[in-house]
Structures are given as structure tokens and as C-alpha cells.
TORVOTI-647850 format. One record per residue: x, y, z of N, C-alpha, C, O in turn; chain; residue in three letters. Coordinates in nm, 4 decimals. Layout:
[[X Y Z] [X Y Z] [X Y Z] [X Y Z] A ALA]
...
//
This chain:
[[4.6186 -1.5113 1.8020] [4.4943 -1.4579 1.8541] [4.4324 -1.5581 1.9511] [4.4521 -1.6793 1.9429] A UNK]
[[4.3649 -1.5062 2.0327] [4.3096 -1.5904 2.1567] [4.1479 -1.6219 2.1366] [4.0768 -1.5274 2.1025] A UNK]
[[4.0810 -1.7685 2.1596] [3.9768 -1.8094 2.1007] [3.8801 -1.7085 2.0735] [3.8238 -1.6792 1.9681] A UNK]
[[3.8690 -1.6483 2.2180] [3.7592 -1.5367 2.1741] [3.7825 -1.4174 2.0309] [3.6899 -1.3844 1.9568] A UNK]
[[3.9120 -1.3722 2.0189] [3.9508 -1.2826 1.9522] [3.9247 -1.3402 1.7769] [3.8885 -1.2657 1.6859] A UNK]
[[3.9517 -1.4777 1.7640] [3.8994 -1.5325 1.6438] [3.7711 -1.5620 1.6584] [3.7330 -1.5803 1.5427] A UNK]
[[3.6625 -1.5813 1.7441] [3.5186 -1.5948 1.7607] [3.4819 -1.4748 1.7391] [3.3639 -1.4826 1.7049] A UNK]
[[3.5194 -1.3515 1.7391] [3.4773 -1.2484 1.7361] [3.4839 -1.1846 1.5494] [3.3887 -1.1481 1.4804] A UNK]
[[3.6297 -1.1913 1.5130] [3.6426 -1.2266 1.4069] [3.5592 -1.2552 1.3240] [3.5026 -1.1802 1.2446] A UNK]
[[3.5416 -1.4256 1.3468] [3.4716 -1.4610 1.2383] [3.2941 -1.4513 1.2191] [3.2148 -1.4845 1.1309] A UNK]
[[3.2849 -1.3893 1.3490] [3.1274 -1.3568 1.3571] [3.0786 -1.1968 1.2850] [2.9699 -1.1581 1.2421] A UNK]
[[3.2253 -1.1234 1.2966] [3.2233 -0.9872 1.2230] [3.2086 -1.0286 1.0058] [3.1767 -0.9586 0.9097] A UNK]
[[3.2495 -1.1641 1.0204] [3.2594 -1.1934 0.8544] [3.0934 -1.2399 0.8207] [3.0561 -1.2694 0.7072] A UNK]
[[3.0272 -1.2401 0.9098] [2.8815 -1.3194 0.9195] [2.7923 -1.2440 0.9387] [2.7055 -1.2843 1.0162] A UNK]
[[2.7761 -1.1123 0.8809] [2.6906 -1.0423 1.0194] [2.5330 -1.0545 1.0609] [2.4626 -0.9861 1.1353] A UNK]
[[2.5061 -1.1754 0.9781] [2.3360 -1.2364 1.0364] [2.3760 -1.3007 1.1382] [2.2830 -1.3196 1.2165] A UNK]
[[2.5080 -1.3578 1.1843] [2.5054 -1.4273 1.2961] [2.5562 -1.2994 1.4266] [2.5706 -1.3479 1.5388] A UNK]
[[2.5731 -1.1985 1.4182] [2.5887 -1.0961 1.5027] [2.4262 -1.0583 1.5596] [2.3734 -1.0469 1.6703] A UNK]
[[2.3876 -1.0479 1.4341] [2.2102 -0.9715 1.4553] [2.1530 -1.1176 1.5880] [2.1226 -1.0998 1.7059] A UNK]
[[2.1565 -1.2545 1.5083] [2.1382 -1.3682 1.5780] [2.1263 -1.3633 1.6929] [2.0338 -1.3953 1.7676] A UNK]
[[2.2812 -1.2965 1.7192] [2.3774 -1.2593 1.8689] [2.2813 -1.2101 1.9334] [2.2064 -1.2629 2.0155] A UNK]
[[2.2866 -1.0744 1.8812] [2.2021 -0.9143 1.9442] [2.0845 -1.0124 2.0252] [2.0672 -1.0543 2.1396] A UNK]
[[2.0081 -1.0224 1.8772] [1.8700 -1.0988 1.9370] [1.8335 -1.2178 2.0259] [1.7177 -1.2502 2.0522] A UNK]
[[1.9727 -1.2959 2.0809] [1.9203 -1.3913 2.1684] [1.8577 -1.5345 2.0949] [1.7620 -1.5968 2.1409] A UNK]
[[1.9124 -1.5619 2.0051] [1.8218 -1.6647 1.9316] [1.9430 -1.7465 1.8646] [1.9220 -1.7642 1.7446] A UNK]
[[2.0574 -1.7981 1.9077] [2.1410 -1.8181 1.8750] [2.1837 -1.9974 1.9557] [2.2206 -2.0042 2.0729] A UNK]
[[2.1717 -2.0987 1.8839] [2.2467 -2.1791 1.9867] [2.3863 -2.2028 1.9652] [2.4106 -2.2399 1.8504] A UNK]
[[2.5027 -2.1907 2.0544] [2.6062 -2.1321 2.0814] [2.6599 -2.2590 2.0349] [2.7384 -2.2482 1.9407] A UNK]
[[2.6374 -2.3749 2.0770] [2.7648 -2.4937 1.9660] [2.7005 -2.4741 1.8407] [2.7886 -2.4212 1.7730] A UNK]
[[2.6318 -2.4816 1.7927] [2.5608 -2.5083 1.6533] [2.6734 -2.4059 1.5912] [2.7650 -2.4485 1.5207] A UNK]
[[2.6560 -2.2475 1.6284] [2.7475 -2.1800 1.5600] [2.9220 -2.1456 1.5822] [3.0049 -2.0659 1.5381] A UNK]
[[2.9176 -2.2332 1.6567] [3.0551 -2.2646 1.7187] [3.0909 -2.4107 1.5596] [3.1801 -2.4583 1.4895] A UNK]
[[3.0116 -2.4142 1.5748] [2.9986 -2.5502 1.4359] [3.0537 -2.4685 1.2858] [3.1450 -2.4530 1.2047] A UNK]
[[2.9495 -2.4423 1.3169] [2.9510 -2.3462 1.1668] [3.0555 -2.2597 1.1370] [3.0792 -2.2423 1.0174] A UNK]
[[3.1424 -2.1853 1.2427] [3.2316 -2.0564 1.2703] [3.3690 -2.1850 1.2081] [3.4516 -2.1533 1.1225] A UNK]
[[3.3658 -2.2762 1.2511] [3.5376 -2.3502 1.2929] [3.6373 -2.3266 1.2531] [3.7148 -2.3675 1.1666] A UNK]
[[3.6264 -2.1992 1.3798] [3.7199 -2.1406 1.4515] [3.8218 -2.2280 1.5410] [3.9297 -2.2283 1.4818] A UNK]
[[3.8268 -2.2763 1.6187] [3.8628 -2.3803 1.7271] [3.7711 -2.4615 1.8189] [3.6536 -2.4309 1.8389] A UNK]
[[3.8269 -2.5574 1.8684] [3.7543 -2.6105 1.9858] [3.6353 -2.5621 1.9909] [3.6135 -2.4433 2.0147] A UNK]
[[3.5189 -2.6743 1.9626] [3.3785 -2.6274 1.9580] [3.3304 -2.5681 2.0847] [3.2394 -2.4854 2.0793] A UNK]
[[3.4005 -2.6141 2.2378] [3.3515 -2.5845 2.3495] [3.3645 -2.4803 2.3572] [3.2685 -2.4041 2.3687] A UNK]
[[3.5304 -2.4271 2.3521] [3.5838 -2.3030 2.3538] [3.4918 -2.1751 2.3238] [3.4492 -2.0836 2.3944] A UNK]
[[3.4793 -2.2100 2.1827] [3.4148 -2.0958 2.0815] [3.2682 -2.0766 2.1162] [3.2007 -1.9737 2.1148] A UNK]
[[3.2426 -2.1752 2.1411] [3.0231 -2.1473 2.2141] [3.0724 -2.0484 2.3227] [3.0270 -1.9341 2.3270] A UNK]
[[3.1858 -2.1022 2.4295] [3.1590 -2.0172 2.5058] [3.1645 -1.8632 2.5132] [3.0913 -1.7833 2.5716] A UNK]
[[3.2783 -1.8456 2.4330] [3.3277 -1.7306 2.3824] [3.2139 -1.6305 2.3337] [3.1904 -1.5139 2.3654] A UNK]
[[3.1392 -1.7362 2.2271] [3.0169 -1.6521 2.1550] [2.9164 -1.6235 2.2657] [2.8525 -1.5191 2.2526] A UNK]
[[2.8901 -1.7041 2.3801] [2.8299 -1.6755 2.4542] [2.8464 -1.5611 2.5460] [2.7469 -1.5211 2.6065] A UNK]
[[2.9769 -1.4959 2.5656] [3.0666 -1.3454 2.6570] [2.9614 -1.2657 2.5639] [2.8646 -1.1949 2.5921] A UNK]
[[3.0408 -1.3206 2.3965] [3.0554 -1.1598 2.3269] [2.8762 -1.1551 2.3283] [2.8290 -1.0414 2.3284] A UNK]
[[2.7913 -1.2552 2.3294] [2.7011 -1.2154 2.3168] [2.6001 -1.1114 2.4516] [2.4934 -1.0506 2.4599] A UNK]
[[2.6976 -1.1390 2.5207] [2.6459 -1.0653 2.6896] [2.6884 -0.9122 2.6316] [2.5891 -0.8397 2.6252] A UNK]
[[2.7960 -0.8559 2.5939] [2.8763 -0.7421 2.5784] [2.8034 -0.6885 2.4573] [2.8297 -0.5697 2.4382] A UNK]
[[2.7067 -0.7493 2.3564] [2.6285 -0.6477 2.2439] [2.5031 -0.6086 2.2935] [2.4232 -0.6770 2.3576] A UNK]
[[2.4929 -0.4803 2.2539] [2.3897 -0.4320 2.2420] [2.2419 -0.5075 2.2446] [2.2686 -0.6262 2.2259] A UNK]
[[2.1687 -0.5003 2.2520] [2.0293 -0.5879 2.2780] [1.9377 -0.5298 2.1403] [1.9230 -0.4089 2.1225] A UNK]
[[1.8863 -0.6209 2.0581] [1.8517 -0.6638 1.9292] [1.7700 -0.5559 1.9406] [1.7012 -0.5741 2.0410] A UNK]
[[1.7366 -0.4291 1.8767] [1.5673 -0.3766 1.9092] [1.5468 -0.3457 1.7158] [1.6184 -0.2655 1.6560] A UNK]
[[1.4538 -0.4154 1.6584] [1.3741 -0.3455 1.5517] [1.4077 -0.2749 1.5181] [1.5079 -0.2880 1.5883] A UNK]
[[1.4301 -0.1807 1.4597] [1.4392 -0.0617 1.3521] [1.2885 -0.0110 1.3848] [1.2041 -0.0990 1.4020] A UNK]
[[1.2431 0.1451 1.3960] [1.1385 0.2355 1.4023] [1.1455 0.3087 1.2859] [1.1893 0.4237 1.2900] A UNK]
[[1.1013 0.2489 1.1621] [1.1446 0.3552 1.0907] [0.9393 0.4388 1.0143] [0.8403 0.3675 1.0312] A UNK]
[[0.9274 0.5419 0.9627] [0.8781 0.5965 0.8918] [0.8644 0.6133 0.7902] [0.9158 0.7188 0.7532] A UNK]
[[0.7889 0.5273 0.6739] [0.7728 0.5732 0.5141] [0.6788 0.4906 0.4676] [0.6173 0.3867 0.4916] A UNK]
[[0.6978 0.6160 0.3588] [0.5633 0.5395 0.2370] [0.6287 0.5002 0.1629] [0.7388 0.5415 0.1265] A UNK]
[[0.5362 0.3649 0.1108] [0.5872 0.2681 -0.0087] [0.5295 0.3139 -0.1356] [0.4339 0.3909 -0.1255] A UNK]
[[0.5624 0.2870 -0.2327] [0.4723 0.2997 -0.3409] [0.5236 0.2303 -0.4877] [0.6454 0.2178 -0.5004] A UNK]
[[0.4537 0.1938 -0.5766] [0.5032 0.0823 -0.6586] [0.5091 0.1736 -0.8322] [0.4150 0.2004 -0.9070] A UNK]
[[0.6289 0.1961 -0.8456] [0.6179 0.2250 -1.0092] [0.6611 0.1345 -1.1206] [0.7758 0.1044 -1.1536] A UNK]
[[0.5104 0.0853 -1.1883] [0.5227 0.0178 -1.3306] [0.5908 0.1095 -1.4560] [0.6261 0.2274 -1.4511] A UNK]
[[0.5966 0.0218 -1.5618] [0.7042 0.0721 -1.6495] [0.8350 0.1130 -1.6610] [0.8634 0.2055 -1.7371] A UNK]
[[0.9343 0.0454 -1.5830] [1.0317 0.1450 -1.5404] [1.1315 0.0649 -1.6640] [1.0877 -0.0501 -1.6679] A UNK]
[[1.2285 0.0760 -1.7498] [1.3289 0.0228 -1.8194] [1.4508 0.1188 -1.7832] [1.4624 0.2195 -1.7134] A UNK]
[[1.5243 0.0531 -1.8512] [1.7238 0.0710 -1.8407] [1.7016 0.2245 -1.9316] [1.5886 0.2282 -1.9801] A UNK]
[[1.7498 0.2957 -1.9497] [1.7834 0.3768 -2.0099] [1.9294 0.3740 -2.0895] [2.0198 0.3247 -2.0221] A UNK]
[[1.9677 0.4211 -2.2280] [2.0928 0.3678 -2.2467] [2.2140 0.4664 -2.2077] [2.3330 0.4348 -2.2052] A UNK]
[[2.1783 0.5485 -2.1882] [2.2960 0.6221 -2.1095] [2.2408 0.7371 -2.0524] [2.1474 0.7907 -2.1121] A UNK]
[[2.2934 0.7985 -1.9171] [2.2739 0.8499 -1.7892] [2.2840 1.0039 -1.8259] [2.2350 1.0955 -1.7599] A UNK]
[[2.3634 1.0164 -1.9545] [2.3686 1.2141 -1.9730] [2.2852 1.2608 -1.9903] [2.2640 1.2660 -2.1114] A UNK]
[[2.2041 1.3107 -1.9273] [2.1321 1.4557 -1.9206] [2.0086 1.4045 -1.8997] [1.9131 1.4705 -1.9404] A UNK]
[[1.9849 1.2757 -1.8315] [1.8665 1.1925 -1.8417] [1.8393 1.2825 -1.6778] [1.9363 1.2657 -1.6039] A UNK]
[[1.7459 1.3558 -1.6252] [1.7142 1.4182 -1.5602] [1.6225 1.3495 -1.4643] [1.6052 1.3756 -1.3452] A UNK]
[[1.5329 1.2003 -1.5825] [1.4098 1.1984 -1.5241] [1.4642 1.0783 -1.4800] [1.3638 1.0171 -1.4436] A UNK]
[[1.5672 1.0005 -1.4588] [1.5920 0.9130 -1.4012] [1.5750 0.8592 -1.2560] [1.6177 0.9186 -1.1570] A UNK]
[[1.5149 0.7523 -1.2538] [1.4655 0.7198 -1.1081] [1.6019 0.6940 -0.9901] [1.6181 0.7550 -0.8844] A UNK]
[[1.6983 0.5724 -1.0543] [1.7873 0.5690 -1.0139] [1.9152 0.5663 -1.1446] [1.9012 0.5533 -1.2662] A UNK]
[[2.0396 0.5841 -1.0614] [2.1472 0.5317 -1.1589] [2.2486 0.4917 -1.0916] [2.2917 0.5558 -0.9957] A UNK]
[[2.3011 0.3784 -1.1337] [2.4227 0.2739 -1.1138] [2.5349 0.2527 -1.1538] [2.5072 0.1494 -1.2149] A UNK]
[[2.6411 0.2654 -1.1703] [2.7464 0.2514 -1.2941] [2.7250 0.2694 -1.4467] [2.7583 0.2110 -1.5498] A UNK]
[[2.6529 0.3794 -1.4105] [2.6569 0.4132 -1.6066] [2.5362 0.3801 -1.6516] [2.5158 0.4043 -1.7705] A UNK]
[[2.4380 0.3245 -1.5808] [2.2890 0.2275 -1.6100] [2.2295 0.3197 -1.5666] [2.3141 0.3990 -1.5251] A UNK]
[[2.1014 0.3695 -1.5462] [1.9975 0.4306 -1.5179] [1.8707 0.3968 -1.6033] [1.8403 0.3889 -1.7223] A UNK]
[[1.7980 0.3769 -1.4495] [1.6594 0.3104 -1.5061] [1.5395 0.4392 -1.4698] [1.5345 0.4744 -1.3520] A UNK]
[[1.4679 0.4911 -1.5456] [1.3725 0.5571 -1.6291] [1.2198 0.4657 -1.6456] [1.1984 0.3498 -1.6809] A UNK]
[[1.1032 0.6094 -1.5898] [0.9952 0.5509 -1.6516] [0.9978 0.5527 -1.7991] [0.9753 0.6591 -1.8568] A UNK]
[[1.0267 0.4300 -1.8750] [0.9838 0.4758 -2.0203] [0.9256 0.3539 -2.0900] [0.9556 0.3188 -2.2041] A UNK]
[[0.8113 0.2738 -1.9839] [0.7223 0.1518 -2.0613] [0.8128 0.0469 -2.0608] [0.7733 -0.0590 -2.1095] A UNK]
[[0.9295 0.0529 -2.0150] [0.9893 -0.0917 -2.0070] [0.9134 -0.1979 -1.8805] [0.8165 -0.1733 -1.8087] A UNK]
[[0.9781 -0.2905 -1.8859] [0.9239 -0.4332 -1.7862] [0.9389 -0.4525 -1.6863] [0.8963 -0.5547 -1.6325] A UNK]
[[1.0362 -0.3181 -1.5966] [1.0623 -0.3385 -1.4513] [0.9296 -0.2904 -1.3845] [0.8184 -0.2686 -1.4326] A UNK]
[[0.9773 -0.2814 -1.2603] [0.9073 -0.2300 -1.2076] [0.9734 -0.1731 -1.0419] [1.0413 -0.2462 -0.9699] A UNK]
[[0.9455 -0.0693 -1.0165] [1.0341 0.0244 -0.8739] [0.9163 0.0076 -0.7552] [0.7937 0.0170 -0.7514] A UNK]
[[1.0279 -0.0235 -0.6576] [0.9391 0.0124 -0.5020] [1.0202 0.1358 -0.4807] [1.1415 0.1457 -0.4991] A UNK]
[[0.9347 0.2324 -0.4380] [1.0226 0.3342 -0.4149] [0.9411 0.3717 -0.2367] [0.8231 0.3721 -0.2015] A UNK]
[[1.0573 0.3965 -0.1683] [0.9807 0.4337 0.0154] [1.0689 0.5901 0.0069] [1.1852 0.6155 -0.0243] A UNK]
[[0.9862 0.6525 0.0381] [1.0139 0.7878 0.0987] [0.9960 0.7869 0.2523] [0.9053 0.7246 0.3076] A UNK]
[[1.0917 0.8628 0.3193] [1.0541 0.8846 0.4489] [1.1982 0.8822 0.5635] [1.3070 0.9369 0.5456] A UNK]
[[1.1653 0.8220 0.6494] [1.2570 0.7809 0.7317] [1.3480 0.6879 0.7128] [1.3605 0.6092 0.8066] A UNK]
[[1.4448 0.6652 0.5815] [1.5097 0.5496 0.5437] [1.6121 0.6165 0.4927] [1.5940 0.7271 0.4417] A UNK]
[[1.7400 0.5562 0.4995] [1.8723 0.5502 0.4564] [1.9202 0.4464 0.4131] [1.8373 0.3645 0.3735] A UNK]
[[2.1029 0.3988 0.4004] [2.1219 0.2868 0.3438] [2.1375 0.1578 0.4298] [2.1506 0.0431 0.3872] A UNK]
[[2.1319 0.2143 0.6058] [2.0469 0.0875 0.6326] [1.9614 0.0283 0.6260] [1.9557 -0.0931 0.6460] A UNK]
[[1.8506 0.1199 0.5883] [1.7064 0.0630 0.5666] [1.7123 -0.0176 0.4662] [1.6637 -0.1303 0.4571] A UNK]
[[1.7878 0.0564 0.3713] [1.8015 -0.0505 0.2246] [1.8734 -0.1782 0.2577] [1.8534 -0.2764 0.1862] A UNK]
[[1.9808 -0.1872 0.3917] [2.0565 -0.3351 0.3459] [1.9222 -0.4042 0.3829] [1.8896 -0.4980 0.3102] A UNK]
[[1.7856 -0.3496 0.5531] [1.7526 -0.4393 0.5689] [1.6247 -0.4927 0.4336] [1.6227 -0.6125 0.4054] A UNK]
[[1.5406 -0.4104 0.3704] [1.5164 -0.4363 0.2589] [1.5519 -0.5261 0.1889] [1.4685 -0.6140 0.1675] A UNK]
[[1.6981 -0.5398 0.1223] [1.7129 -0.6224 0.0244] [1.7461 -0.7627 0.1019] [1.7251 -0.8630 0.0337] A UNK]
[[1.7918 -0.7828 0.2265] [1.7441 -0.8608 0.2867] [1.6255 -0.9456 0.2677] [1.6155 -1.0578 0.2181] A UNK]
[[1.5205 -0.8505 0.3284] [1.4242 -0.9178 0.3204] [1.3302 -0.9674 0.1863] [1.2369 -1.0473 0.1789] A UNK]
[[1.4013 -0.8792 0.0795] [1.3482 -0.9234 -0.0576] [1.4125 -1.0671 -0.0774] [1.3436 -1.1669 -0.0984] A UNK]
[[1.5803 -1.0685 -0.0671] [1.6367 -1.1956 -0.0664] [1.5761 -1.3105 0.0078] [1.6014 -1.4233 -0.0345] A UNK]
[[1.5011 -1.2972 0.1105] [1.4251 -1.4304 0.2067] [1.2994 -1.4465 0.1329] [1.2609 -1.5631 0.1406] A UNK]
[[1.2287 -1.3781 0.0703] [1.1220 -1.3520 -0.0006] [1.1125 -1.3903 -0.1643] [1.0180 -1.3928 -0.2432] A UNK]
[[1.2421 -1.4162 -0.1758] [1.2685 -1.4663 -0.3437] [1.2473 -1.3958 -0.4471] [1.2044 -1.4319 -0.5566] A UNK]
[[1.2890 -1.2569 -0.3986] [1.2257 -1.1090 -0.5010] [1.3813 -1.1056 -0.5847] [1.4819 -1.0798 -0.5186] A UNK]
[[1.3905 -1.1300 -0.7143] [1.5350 -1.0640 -0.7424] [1.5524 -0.9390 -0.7658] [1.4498 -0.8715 -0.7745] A UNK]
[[1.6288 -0.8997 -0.7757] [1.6594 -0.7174 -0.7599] [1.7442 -0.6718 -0.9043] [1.8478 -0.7294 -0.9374] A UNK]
[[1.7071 -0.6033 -0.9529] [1.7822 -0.5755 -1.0649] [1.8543 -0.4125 -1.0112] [1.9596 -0.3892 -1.0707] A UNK]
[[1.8224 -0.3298 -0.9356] [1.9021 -0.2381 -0.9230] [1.8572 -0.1742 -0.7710] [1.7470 -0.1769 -0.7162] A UNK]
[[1.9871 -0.1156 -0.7246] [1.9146 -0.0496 -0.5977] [1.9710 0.1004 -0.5572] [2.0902 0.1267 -0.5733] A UNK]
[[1.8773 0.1978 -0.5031] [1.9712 0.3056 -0.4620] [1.9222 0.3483 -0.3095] [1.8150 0.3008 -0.2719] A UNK]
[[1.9890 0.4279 -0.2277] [1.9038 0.4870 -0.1150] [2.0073 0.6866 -0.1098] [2.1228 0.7262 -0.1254] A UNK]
[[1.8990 0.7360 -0.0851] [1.9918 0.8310 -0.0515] [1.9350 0.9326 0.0727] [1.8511 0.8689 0.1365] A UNK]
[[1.9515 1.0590 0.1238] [1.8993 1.0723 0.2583] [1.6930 1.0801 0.2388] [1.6215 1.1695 0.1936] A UNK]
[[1.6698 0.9867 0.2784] [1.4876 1.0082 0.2624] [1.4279 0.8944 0.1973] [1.3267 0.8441 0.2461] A UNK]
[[1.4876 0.8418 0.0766] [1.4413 0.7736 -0.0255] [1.5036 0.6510 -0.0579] [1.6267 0.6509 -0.0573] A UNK]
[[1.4595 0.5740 -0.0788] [1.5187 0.4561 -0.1189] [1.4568 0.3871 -0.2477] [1.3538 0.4451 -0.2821] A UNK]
[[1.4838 0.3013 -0.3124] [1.4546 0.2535 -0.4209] [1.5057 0.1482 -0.4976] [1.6116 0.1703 -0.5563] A UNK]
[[1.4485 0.0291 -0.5107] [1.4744 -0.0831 -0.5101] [1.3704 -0.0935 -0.7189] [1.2870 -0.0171 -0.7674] A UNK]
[[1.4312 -0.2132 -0.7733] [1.4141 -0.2479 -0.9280] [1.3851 -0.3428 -0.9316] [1.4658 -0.4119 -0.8694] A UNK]
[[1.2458 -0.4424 -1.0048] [1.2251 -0.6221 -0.9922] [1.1721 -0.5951 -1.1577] [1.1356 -0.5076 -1.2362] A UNK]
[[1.1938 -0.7157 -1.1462] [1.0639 -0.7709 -1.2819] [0.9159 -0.7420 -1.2166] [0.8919 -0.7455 -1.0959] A UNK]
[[0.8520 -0.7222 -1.2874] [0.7373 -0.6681 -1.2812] [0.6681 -0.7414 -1.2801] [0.5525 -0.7034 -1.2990] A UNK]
[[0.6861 -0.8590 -1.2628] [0.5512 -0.9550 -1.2285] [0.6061 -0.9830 -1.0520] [0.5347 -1.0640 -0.9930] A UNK]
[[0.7203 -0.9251 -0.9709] [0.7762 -0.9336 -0.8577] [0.7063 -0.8457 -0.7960] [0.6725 -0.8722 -0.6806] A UNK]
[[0.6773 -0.7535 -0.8393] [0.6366 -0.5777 -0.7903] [0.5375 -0.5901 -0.6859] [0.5341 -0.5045 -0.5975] A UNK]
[[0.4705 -0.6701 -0.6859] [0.3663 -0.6869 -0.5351] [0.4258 -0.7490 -0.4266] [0.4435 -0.6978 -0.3161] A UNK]
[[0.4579 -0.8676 -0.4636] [0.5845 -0.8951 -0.3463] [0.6862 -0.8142 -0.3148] [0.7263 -0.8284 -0.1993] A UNK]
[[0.7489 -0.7223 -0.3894] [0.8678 -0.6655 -0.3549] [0.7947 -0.5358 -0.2716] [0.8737 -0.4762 -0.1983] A UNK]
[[0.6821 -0.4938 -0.2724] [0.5885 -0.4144 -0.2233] [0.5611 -0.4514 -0.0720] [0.5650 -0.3645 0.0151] A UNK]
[[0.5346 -0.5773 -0.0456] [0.5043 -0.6952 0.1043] [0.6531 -0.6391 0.1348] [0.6621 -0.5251 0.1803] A UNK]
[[0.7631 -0.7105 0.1129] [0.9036 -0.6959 0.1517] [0.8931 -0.5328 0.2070] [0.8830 -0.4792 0.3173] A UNK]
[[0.8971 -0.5115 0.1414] [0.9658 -0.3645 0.1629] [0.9109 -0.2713 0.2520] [0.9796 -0.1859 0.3080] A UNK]
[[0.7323 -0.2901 0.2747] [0.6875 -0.2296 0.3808] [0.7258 -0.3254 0.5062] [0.7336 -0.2695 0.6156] A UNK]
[[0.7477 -0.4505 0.5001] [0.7455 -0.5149 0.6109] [0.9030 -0.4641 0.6663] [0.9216 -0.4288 0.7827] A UNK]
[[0.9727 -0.4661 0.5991] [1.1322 -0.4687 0.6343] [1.1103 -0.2980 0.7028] [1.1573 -0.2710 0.8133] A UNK]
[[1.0465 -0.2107 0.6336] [1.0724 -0.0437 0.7008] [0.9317 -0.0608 0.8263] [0.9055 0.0321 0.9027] A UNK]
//
């Protein structure tokens, strides 16, 4: 493979350093550093093409309401549990007075909205105990003393 073709590569294994790209905020040896891929000169420059050839960084426009549900616990199994908020491999979490607590956004969101979400919960130091999105809705799980922060995150990220 030819420098660029592994610069490209290994920036597809990274993809905050793609967004980086998009957005123009990138210094090209530093991640020529970090990538080592080959020849640090090589590879800045390289990152510097592919970064001419992407798309240009724009925000996400998205639409929704946030809203915060206390009490939410695990439920112990998913059959016929109707009222379930989300479910995961066999787990489903339920309002039923347990210690979580759900951000749930309705609106204009899918499961990109959710990667950028848990994103931004991850920079924010929110841990996540469960997540779902499906067309409209999304819905994210914390400890419940998280639930206001994960509330900040989540409107800020949509």
C-alpha cells in the first residue's frame, strides 16, 4: 500500500481523528505521530490531501426534546414486559423504583444522534449503563445521581 493508502487506513480505525479532519483543527505531524504509519513527513502530508478531499465538518441540525426519567431498574426478564423503556440482550430496564435513571430525546434523532450523545456523555464523565435509539427516540441509562448531567450532555450533543 502507498503512504497515503495506509494514512487513510489508519485514520478510518480513529474516527475522532476523521471528524478532526472534516473540521480543520488537526495538526498534521502531531497525527502523523500518533497514526505511525510511516515517515512522519510523508503521512502529515498525505493527511493533509485526504483532508482537502472530505467533506467540510458542519454540526448536526437536529430536533428534540429531552426529558429525564427517575426510577428506572433492570427488569429480570424481557417476556411480555410491555412497559419496558429499553431492552438489550435479554436485560430490559423498566420504570419500577429502581436507582437508574433515563434521558430519553424524542424527535429528530437516530443512531447517529446516539453515537454523538454517548460521546459526549463519555467527555462529560456520565457512565452509561444501557443505550437504545430507534427511528425518533433515543434513550440513554445512568445512575441517578448522573441524571442532570446526562440531561446537559444530551441536549447539548442533539
Amino acid at each position: 500500500m502507498t503512504v497515503a493508502a495506509d494514512a487513510r487506513a489508519a485514520v478510518r480505525e480513529h474516527p475522532f481523528l476523521q471528524t478532526a479532519l472534516r473540521a480543520g483543527v488537526v495538526n498534521y505531524t502531531a497525527a502523523a505521530r500518533f497514526l505511525e504509519v510511516g515517515e512522519e513527513a510523508a503521512v502529515a502530508a498525505a493527511l493533509r490531501r485526504y483532508a482537502e478531499e472530505l467533506d467540510e465538518y458542519a454540526p448536526p441540525d437536529r430536533r428534540a426534546s429531552v426529558s429525564m426519567r427517575s426510577g428506572i431498574g433492570r427488569a429480570a426478564s424481557i417476556d411480555g414486559d410491555e412497559d419496558a423503556l429499553l431492552a438489550v440482550g435479554g436485560e430490559a430496564f423498566t420504570a419500577d423504583g429502581g436507582d437508574l435513571t433515563a434521558v430519553v430525546a424524542e424527535g429528530e434523532v437516530d443512531a447517529d444522534a446516539l453515537a454523538d450523545v454517548i460521546a459526549r456523555l463519555r467527555t462529560a464523565s456520565v457512565a452509561v449503563e444501557a443505550t437504545a435509539a430507534g427511528d425518533g427516540a433515543l434513550a440513554v441509562v445512568v445512575g441517578r445521581r448522573a441524571g442532570a448531567n446526562a440531561v446537559r450532555a444530551v441536549e447539548d450533543a442533539l
